[in-house]
C-alpha positions as CSV (number, residue, x, y, z in Angstrom):
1,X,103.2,80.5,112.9
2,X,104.2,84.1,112.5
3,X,106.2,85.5,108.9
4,X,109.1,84.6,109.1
5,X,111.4,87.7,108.8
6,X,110.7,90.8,110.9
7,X,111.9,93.6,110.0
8,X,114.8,94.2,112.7
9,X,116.0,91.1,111.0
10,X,116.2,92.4,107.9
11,X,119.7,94.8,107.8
12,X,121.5,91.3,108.5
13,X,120.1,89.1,105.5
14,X,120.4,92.1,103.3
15,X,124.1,92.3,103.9
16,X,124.4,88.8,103.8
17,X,123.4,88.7,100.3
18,X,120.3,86.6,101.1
19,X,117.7,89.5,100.2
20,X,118.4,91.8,98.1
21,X,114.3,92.6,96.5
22,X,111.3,93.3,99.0
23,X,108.1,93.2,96.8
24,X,105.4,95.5,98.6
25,X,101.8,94.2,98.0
26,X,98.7,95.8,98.0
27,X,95.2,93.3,97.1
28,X,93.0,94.5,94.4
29,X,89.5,93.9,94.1
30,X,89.9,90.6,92.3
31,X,92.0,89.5,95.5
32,X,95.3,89.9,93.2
33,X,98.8,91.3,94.7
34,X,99.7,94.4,92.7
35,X,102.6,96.5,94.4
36,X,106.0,97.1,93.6
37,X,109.7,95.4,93.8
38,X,111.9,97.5,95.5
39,X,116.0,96.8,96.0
40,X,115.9,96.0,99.5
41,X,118.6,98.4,100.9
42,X,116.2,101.2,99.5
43,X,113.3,99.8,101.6
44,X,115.6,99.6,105.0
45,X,115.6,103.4,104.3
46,X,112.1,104.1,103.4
47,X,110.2,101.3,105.0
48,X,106.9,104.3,105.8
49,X,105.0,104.3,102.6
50,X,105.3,104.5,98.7
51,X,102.6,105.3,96.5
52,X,100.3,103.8,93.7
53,X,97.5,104.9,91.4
54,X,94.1,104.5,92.5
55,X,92.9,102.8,89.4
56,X,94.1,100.1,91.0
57,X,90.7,99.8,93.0
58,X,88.8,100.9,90.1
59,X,89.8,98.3,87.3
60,X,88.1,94.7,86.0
61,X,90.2,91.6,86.0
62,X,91.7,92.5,82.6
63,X,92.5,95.9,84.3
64,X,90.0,97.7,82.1
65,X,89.2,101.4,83.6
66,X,85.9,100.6,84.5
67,X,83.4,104.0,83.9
68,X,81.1,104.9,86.6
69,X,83.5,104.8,90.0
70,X,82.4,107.3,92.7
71,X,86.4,106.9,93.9
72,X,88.2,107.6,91.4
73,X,87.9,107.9,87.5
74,X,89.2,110.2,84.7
75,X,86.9,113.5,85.8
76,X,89.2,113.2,88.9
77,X,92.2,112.5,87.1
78,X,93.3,109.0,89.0
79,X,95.3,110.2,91.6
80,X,97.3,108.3,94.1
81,X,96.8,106.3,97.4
82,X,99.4,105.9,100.2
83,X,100.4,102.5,100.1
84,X,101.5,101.4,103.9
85,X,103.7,98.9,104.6
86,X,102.5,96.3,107.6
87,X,105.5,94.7,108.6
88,X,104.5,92.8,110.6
89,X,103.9,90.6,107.7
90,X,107.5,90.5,106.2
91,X,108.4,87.2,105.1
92,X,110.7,85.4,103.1
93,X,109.6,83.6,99.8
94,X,111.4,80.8,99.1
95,X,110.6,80.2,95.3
96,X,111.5,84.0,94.7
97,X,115.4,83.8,95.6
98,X,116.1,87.0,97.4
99,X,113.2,88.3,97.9
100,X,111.1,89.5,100.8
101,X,107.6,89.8,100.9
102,X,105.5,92.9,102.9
103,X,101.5,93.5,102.7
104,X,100.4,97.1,102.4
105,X,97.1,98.8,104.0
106,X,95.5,102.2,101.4
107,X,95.4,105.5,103.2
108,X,93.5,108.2,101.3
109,X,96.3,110.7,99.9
110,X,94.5,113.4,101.5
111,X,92.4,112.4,104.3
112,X,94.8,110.2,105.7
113,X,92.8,107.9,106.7
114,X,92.0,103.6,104.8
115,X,90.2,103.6,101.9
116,X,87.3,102.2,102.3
117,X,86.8,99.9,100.1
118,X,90.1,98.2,99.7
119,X,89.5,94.9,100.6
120,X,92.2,95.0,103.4
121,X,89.9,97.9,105.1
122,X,86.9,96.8,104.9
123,X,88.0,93.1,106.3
124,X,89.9,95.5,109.1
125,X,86.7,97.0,109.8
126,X,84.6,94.0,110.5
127,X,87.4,92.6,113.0
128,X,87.4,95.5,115.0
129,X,83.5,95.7,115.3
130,X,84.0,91.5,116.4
131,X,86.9,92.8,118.8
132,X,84.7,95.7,120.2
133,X,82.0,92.8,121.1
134,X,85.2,90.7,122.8
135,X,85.3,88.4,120.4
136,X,88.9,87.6,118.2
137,X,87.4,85.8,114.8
138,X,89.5,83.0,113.7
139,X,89.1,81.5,110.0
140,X,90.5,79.4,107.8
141,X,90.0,79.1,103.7
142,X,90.6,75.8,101.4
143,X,91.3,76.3,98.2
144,X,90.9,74.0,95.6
145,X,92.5,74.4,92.1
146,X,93.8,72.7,88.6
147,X,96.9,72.0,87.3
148,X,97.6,72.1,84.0
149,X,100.2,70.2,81.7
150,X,100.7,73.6,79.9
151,X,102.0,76.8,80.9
152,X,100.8,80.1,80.6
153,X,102.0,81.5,78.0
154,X,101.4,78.7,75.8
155,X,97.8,78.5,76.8
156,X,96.9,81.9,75.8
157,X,98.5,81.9,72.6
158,X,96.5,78.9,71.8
159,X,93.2,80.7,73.2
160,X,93.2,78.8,76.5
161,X,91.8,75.5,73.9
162,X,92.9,72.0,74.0
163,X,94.1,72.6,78.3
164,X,95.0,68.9,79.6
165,X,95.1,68.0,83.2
166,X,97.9,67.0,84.9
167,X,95.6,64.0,85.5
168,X,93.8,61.8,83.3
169,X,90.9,61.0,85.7
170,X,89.1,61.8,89.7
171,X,92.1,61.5,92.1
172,X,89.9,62.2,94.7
173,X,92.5,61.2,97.9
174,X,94.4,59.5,95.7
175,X,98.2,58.7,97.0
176,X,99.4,56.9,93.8
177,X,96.7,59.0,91.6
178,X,98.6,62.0,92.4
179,X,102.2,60.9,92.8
180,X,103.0,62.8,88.9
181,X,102.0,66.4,90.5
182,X,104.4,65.7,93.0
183,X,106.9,68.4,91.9
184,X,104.5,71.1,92.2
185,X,103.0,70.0,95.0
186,X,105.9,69.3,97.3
187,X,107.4,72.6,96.1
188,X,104.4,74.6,97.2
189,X,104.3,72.5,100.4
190,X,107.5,73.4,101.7
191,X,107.8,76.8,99.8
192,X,104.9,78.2,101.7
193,X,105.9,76.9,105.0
194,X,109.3,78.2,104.3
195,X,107.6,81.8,103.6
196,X,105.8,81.9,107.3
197,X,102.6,80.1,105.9
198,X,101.6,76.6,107.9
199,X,100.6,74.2,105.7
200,X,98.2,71.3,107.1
201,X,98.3,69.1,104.0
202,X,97.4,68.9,100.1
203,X,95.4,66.7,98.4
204,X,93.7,65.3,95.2
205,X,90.2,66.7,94.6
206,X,87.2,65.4,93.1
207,X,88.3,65.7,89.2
208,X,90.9,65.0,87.1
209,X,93.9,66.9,87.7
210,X,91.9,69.1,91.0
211,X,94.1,70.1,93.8
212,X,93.4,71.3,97.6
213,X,95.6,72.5,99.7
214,X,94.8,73.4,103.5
215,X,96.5,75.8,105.9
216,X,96.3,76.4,109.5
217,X,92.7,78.4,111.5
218,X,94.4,81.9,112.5
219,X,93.2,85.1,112.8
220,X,91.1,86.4,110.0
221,X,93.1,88.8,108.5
222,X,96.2,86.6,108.7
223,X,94.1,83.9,107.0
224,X,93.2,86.6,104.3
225,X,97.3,87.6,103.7
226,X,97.9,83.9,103.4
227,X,95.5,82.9,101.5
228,X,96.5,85.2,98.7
229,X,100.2,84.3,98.7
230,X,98.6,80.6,98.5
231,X,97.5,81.5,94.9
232,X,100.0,83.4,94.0
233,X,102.7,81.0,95.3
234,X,100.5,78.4,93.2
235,X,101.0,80.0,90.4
236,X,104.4,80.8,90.5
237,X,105.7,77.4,90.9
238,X,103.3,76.1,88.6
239,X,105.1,78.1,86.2
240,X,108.4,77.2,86.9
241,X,107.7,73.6,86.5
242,X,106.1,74.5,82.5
243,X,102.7,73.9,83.7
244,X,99.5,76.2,85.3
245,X,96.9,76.5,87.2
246,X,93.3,78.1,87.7
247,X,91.3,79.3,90.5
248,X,88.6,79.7,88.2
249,X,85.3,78.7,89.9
250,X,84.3,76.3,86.7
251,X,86.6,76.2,84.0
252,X,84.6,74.1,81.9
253,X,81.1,72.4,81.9
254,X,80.9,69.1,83.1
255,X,83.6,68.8,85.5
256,X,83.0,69.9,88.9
257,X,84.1,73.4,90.3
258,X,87.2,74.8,92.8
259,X,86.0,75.9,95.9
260,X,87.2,78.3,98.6
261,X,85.5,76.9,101.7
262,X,85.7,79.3,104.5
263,X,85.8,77.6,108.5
264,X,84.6,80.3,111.2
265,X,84.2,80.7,114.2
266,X,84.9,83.7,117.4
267,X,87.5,83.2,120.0
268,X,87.4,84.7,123.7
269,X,90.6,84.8,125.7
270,X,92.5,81.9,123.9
271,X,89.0,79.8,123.8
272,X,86.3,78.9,121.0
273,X,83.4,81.1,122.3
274,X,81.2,78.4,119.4
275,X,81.8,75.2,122.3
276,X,79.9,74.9,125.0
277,X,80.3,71.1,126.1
278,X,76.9,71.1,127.8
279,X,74.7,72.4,124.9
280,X,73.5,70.4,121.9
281,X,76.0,69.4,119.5
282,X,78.4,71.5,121.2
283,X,77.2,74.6,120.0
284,X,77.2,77.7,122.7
285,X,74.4,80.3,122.2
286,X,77.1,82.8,120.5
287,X,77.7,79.9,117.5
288,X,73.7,79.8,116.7
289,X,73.4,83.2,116.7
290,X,76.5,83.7,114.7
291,X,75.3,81.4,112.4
292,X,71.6,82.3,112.2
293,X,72.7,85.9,111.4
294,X,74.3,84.1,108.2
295,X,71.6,82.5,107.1
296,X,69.3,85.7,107.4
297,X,71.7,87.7,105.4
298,X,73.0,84.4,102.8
299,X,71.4,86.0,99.3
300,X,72.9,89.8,100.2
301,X,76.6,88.4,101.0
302,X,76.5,86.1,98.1
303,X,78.3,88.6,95.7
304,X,81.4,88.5,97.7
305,X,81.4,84.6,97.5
306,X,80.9,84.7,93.8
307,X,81.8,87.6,92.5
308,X,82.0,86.5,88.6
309,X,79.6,85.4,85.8
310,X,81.7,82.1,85.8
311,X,81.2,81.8,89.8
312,X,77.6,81.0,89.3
313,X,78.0,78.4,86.6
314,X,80.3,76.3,89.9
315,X,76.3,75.9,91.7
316,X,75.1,72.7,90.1
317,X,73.6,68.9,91.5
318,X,75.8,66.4,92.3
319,X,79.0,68.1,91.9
320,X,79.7,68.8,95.6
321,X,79.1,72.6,95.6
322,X,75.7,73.8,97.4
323,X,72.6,75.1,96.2
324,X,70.8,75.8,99.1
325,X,71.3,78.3,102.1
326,X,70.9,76.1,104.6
327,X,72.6,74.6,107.6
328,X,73.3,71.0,108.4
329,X,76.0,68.6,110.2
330,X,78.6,67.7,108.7
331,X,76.6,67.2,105.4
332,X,78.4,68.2,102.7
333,X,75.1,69.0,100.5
334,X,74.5,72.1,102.9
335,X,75.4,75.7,102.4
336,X,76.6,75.7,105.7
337,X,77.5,73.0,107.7
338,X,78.8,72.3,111.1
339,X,82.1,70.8,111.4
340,X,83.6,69.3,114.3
341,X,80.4,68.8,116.5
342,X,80.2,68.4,120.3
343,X,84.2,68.8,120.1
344,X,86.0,72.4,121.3
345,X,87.1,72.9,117.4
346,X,83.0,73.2,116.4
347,X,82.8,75.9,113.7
348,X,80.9,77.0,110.8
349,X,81.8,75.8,107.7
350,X,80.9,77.7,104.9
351,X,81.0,76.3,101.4
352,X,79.1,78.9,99.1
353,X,82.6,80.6,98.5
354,X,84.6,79.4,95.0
355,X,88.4,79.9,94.3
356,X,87.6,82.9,92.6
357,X,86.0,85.0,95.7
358,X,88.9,87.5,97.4
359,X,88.8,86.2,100.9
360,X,88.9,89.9,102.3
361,X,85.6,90.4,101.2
362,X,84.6,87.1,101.6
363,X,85.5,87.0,105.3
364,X,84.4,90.5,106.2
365,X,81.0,90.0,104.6
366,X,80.6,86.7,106.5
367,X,81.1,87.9,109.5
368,X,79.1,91.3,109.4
369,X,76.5,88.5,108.8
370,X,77.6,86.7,111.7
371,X,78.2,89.4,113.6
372,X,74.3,91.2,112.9
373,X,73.3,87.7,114.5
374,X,75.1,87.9,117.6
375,X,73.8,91.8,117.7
376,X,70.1,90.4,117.8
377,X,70.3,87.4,119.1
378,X,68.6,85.7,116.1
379,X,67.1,82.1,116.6
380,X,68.7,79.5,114.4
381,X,66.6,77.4,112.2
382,X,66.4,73.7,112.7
383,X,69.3,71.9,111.0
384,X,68.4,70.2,107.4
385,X,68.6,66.7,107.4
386,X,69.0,64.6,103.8
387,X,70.3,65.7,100.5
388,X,69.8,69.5,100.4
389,X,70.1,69.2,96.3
390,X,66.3,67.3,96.5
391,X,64.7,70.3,99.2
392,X,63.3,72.2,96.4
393,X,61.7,74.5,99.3
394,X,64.6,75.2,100.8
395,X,66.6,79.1,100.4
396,X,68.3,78.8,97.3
397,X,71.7,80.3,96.6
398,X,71.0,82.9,94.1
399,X,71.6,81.8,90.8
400,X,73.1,84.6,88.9
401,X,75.3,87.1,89.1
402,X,72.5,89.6,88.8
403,X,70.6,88.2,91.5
404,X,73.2,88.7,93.9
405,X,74.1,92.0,93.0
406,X,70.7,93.1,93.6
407,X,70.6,91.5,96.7
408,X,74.1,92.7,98.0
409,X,72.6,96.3,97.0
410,X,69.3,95.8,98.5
411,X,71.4,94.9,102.0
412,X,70.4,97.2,104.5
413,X,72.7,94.9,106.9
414,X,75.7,95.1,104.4
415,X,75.4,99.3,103.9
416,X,75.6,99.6,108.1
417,X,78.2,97.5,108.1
418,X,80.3,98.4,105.1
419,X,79.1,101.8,104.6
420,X,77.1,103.0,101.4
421,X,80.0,104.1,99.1
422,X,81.7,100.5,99.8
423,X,78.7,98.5,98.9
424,X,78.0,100.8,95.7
425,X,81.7,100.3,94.7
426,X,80.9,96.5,94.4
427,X,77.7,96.9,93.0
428,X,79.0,98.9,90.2
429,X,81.3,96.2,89.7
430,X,79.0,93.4,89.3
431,X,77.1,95.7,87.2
432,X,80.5,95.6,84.9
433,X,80.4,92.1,84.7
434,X,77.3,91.4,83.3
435,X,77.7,94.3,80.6
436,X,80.8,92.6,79.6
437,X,79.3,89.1,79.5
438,X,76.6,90.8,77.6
439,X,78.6,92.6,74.9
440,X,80.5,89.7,74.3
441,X,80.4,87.4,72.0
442,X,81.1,83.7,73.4
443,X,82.5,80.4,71.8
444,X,79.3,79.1,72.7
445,X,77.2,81.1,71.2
446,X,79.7,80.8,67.7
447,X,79.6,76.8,67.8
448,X,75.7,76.9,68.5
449,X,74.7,79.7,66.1
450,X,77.5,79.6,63.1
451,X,75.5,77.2,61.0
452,X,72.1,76.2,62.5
453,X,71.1,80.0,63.3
């Protein structure tokens, strides 16, 4: 389903009164849409480029001015980047009245040329190595999220404490469970499909007041744009209705964590290039090496799964999310797992990934991964069979923050394919994270220490 407003299109609605705002969007390192709103007749006449500051690609998630970027910082005075319109992803949003919606690529002020590390590059980068091979990879995300019975603004003046889901207990598929959430849901529904964005379905997840909702396999940086406006457009009408929502990966102990699950797999002229209706479980030579190359490479790529303190705190028994690098069919305790066997959608599912992770990153480091496999021709390992939790032998997910970031630096795979300056961009901002967690003192630590220290 292409966006649903190109821009030849564009002159008649603005005259018609129907647009009159084009918001430009460029995706920070969080995976967050920072741009600009321009009045749309000024955009018909400068639809090249604008300009923004670099810090944008050199801040935390409270947009803190992180020290010790090679890009940018104060020594070099935070210049600007070129932000470029793509429009071939104009779009309508239909819970913004008026306003049209256009992603931007970075070009280098002075070079000319993408910035490396904006996620939108480095994502573009990975597909063109994939379409250099032949291959056209096709993804999909699901993103799984809460609602909240109180908005934003109310939340934060109260310290984000006493937050009460929309539901009282698991809707898990729940028809009737999740008939209250209606308004939000059917809003977002038919709002994103109204914006260009297919929507498959949404559904109650595995905790009291936990959402999914699914949208249609497409091209991978396609997935990537819509999977952004998914959250955003989440947010947004969650507060219009007086409530919210979080893409945190675990926003509280005890109750099971949001997930981005990312489905894979490479396409060649129109066809999955994973089927082949004569080998074992329908998986062509291409898929195992595809997803061997992910399994050799699972610890380095972790980072851009989980890419928070919080993300790693999501990895826990018995609550659906893995915590094992391994593969399996269609068995939900695996890291990886094969969905749609012996059929022409077979794919690789993987489920490391939480709401948190941007799916730029995400996708690009998956498949470089995949990608490295296909390169070598690695030999996949035999399938796991069983509950993965119990295989106390098999590659663990890494279980910090830390961990990953000294594996994604440690990636000679991940430097090739990235470049060195890209993977010590994100390495410096892991390394942010944990000096933040570590300076800073925690409820947790209050309520455990106050009296009894």
């Amino acid at each position: 389903m292409p966006a649903n407003l190109s821009f030849e299109a564009l002159p008649a609605a603005v005259d018609a009164g129907e647009i009159d705002t084009v918001m430009v969007a460029l995706v920070d390192m969080q995976g967050r849409l920072m741009g600009k709103r321009f009045h749309a007749a000024h955009f018909l006449d400068n639809p090249d480029e604008t300009h923004c500051c670099n810090y944008l690609l050199a801040t935390d998630i409270e947009m803190v001015t992180v020290p010790g970027y090679q890009a940018t910082g104060w020594a070099a005075g935070y210049g600007d980047y070129v932000m470029k319109p793509d429009l071939t992803t104009l779009r309508r949003l239909p819970w913004a009245p008026g306003t049209a919606f256009c992603m931007v690529d970075l070009y280098d002020h002075h070079t000319h040329e993408l910035v490396p590390h904006a996620p939108r590059s480095v994502l573009r980068r990975q597909i063109e190595r994939a379409r250099a091979l032949g291959h056209e990879p096709m993804m999909a995300t699901e993103l799984e999220f809460y609602l909240f019975a109180q908005g934003y603004k109310e939340l934060f003046d109260a310290g984000y404490r006493g937050l009460t889901p929309t539901a009282r207990h698991n809707v898990d598929y729940a028809l009737t469970g999740t008939f209250a959430d209606e308004p939000v849901m059917r809003a977002l529904r038919n709002g994103l499909y109204g914006a260009g964005i297919p929507v498959e379905n949404s559904k109650g997840e595995a905790e009291a007041g936990q959402h999914e909702i699914n949208v249609r396999y497409s091209d991978a940086l396609d997935t990537a744009d819509m999977h952004v406006l998914v959250k955003a457009a989440t947010k947004e009408i969650a507060q219009a209705h007086g409530q919210s929502a979080t893409f945190m990966a675990k926003y509280r102990h005890g109750r099971a964590g949001s997930s981005s699950h990312v489905h894979q797999s490479l396409f060649r002229d129109g066809a999955n290039a994973f089927h082949d209706p004569n080998a074992e479980h329908g998986m062509s030579d291409l898929m195992r090496h595809y997803l061997a190359g992910q399994l050799a490479h699972a610890e380095a790529l972790t980072y851009f799964l989980a890419p928070y303190v919080n993300s790693y705190k999501r990895f826990v028994t018995g609550l659906f999310a893995p915590t094992k690098s391994i593969w399996s069919i269609d068995n939900r305790t695996a890291g990886f797992r094969v969905c749609g066997d012996g059929t022409r959608g077979v794919r690789v599912e993987c489920r490391i990934g939480g709401a948190d992770l941007n799916p730029y990153l995400a996708c690009a480091a998956l498949l470089a991964a995949g990608l490295d496999g296909v390169e070598r021709k690695l030999e996949l390992e035999p399938q796991f069979s069983g509950d993965a939790y119990a295989a106390e032998a098999a590659r663990q997910i890494p279980k910090t923050l830390g961990d990953a970031a000294r594996a994604l630096d440690a990636s000679a795979m991940l430097r090739a394919a990235f470049g060195d300056a890209v993977i010590d961009h994100y390495v410096r901002a892991a390394e942010w994270e944990l000096e933040e967690q570590n300076r800073v003192v925690t409820d947790w630590e209050l309520a455990r220490g106050y009296e009894r220290a």
